[in-house]
C-alpha positions, -999 to +999 in steps of 0.1 A: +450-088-705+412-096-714+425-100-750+452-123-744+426-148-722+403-142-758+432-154-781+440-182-753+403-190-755+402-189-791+439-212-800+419-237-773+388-242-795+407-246-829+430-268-813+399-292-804+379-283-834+411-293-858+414-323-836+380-336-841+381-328-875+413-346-885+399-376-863+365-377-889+388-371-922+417-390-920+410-427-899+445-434-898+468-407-884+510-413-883+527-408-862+546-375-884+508-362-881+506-365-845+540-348-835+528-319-862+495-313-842+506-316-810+537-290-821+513-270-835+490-269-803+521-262-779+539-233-801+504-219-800+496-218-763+533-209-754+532-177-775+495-169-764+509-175-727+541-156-733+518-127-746+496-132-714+529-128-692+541-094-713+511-080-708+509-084-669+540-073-659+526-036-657+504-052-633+526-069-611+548-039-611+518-016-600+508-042-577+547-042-559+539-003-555+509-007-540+525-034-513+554-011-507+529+018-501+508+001-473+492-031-493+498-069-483+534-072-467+561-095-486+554-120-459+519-120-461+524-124-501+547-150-496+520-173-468+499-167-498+517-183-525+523-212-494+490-217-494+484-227-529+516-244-529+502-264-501+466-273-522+483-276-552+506-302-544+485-320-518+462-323-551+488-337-571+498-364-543+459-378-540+456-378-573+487-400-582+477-413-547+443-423-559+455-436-598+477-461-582+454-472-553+423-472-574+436-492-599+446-519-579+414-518-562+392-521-594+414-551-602+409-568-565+376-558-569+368-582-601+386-609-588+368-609-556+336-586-550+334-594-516+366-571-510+349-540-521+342-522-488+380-532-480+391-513-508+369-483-507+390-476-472+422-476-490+408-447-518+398-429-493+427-423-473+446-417-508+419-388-511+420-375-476+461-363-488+444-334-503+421-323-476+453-322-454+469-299-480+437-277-480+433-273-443+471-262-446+458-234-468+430-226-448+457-220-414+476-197-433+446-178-450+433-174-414+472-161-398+472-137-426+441-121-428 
């Protein structure tokens, strides 16, 4: 598995450096360049994450055996993945939360300064979504273990 995160590692940086150095050779890019890079870049992650995937199934299957034989429970594994799901997509709410609300703010904010701590209320609660979602997570980290 180490190998596969390498080769991930590795597509990553030549993606960026062949980015950067398209962006200093050629000034003006079509759009027929574009697609080609950014076809290039996702063929090569999908097969270095498809390789990533082949290669942990052995692990997954050892790790089933080990839960059958006395290891975490399917329930517990399962208030597990809950628990990310729960951070995960309580991130994903603030942030869209946050994008649309501070936005709007900036914009209030430069048409009249005096609205500032007004506005700074309004990011804030788009931010405290994801604290909800991670004291979710921390409840069912704490029923489990």
């Amino acid at each position: 598995m180490e190998f596969f995160v390498g080769v991930a590692i590795v597509v990553a940086v030549i993606t960026i450096g062949i980015g950067i150095w398209f962006l200093r050779q050629h000034k003006k890019a079509t759009k027929e360049d574009v697609r080609r890079g950014i076809k290039i870049s996702t063929g090569s992650f999908a097969a270095a994450l498809l390789g990533s995937v082949l290669v942990m199934i052995p692990e997954v299957v050892y790790g089933a055996e080990t839960a059958a034989t006395g290891g975490l429970s399917v329930g517990a594994g399962l208030a597990l993945i809950a628990a990310g799901l729960s951070t995960g997509l309580a991130a994903i709410g603030a942030g869209q939360a946050v994008a649309a609300v501070g936005s709007s703010a900036v914009g209030a904010v430069t048409e009249d300064p005096k609205v500032l701590g007004k506005t700074l209320i309004f990011v804030g609660l788009a931010e405290g979504i994801a604290i909800y979602g991670l004291i979710i997570s921390i409840l069912i980290i704490g029923k489990v273990g």
